[in-house]
C-alpha positions in Angstrom: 0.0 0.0 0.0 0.9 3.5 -0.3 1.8 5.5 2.6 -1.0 8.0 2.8 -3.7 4.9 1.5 -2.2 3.2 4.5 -2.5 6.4 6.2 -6.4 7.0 5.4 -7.2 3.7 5.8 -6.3 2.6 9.8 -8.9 2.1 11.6 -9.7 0.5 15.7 -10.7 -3.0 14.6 -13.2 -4.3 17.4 -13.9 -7.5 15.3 -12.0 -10.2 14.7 -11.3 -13.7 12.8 -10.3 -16.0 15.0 -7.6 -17.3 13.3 -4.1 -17.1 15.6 -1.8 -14.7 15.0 1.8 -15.7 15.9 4.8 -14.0 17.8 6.8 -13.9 14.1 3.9 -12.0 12.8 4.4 -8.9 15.2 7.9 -8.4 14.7 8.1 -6.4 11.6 5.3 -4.2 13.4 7.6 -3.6 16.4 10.5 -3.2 13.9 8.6 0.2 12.6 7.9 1.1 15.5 10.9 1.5 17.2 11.2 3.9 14.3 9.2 6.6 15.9 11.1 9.7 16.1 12.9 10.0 19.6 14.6 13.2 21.2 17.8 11.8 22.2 17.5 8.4 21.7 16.5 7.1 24.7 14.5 4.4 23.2 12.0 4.3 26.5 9.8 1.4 25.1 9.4 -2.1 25.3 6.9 -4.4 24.1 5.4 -7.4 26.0 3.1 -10.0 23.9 0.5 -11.9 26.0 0.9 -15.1 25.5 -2.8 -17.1 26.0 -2.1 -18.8 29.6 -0.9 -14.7 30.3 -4.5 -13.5 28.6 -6.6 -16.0 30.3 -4.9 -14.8 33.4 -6.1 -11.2 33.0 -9.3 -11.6 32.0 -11.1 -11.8 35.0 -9.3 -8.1 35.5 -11.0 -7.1 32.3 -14.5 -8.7 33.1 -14.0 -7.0 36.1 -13.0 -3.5 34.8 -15.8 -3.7 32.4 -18.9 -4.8 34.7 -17.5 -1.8 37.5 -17.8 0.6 34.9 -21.3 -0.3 34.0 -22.4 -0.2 37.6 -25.2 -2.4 37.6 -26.7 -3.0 41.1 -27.9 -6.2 40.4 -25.7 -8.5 41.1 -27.4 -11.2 38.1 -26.3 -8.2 35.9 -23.4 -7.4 36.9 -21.9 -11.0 36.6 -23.6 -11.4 33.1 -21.6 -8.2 32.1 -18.4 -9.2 33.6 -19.3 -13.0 31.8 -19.5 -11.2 27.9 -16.0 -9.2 28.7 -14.3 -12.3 29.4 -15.2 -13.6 26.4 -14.4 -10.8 24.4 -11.4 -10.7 25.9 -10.4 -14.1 25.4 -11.5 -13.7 21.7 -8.7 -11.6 20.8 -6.4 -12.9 18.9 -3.0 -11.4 20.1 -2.9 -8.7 22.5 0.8 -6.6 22.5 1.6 -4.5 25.7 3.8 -1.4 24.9 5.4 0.0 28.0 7.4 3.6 28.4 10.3 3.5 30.9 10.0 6.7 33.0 12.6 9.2 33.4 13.0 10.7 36.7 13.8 14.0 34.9 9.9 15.4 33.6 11.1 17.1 30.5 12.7 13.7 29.4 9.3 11.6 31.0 7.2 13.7 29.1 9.5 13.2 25.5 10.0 9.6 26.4 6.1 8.9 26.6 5.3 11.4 23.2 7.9 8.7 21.7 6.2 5.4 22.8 3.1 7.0 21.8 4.6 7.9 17.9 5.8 4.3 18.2 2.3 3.3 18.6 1.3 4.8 15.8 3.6 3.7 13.5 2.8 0.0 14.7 -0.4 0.5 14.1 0.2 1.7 10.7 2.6 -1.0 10.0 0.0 -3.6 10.9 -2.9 -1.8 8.3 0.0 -2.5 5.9 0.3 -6.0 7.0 -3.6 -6.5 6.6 -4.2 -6.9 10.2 -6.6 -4.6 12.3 -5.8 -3.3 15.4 -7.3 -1.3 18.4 -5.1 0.5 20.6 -6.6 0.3 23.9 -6.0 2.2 27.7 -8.5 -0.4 29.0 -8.5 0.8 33.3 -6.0 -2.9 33.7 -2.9 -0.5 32.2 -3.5 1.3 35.7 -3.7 -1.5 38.2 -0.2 -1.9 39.9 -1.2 -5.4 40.9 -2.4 -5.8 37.1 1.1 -4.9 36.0 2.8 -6.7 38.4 1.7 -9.8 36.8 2.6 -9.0 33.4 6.8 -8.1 34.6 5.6 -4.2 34.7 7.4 -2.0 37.8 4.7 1.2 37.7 7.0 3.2 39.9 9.3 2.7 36.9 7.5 2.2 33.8 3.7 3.0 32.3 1.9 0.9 30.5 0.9 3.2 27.5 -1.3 0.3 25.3 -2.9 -3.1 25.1 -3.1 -3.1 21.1 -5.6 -5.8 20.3 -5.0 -7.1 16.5 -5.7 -9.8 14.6 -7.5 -10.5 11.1 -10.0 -7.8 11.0 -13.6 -9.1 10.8 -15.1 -6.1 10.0 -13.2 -3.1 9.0 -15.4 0.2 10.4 -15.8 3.2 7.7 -14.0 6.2 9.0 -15.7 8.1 11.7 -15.9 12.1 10.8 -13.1 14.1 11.8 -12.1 17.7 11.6 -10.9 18.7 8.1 -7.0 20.5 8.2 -8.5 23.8 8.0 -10.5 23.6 11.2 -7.1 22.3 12.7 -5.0 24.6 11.5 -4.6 28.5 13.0 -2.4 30.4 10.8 -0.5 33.8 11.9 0.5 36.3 10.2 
C-alpha cells in the first residue's frame, strides 16, 4: 500500500477472525515502530506479547473492569456483564503491551512517553499494511499496579501506555468524521 492509502485507511478494529496470529507476525510491526522519532535516543519502550495462559490470566481483570464501569446494582447483571467481557477478551487474537520507561527527569518523561506513543502509531500503521486490524486500547488494567505486576511491569518505573488488540480484521469500520485540516490549522501572520 501506499503511505498515505495506509495512512487513510487505519482504523480500531473491534472484530476479529479467530484465526491465531503468531509471535513472528508482530515483529516487523515492532521493527517500525521503534522507528518513531525519539529526542535523544533514549529508546523508552518495550513491548510485551501476551501469550494465552498470560491473557486467560487477566481476564477476569478485564470482566471486572468492564462490569465496575457499568455499575449495575444487580448482582445477576453485573456477573452477566463481567461473563460477555471475558469472552471478548479471550477472543482476541493477540494482545501486544507497549510500555514507556519513565525518566526521573519530567522534561525527558514527558519526550520519552510522546515517543512510545509515535511508536504506537507507527505500529499500528505497519499492521494496516500487513492487513491486520488493530485497536489501541487504555483499557482501566494499564493502571492497576497489581495488574502490572503480573505482566513483569514495575509502575513506579514504567507506564503501560497500550494493550493493542490485533488480529484478522472481521469487520473493518468506515472512518468516523473528523475535523478537516482547515479547522485544525490557525495560521499567523
Amino acid at each position: 500500500m501506499e503511505f498515505n492509502q495506509v495512512v487513510m485507511s487505519r482504523r480500531s478494529v473491534f472484530k476479529f477472525q479467530p484465526k491465531a496470529l503468531v509471535v513472528d507476525d508482530i515483529y516487523p510491526l515492532i521493527e517500525a515502530a521503534v522507528m518513531a522519532p525519539n529526542h535523544r535516543l533514549t529508546q523508552p519502550w518495550r513491548f510485551i506479547w501476551l501469550g494465552k495462559q498470560t491473557q486467560a490470566s487477566l481476564a477476569e481483570y478485564y470482566g471486572e473492569a468492564k462490569a465496575a464501569k457499568a455499575m449495575a446494582a444487580d448482582a445477576s447483571v453485573h456477573e452477566r456483564i463481567k461473563n460477555k467481557a471475558v469472552d471478548k477478551f479471550l477472543a482476541v487474537p493477540a494482545i501486544l503491551l507497549v510500555v514507556c520507561r519513565l525518566d526521573r527527569q519530567p522534561v525527558i518523561r514527558e519526550e520519552d512517553l510522546a515517543a512510545t506513543h509515535c511508536a504506537i502509531q507507527n505500529l499500528l500503521l505497519a499492521a494496516t499494511d500487513k492487513g491486520l486490524g488493530a485497536q489501541w486500547s487504555t483499557n482501566p488494567m494499564i493502571y492497576e499496579t497489581e495488574v502490572m505486576a503480573e505482566v513483569g511491569v514495575d509502575t513506579s518505573k514504567e507506564r503501560c501506555c497500550a494493550m493493542i488488540y490485533m488480529g484478522y480484521p472481521e469487520v473493518i469500520p468506515p472512518a468516523p468524521p473528523r475535523k478537516s485540516a482547515q479547522e485544525c490549522l490557525t495560521l499567523l501572520p
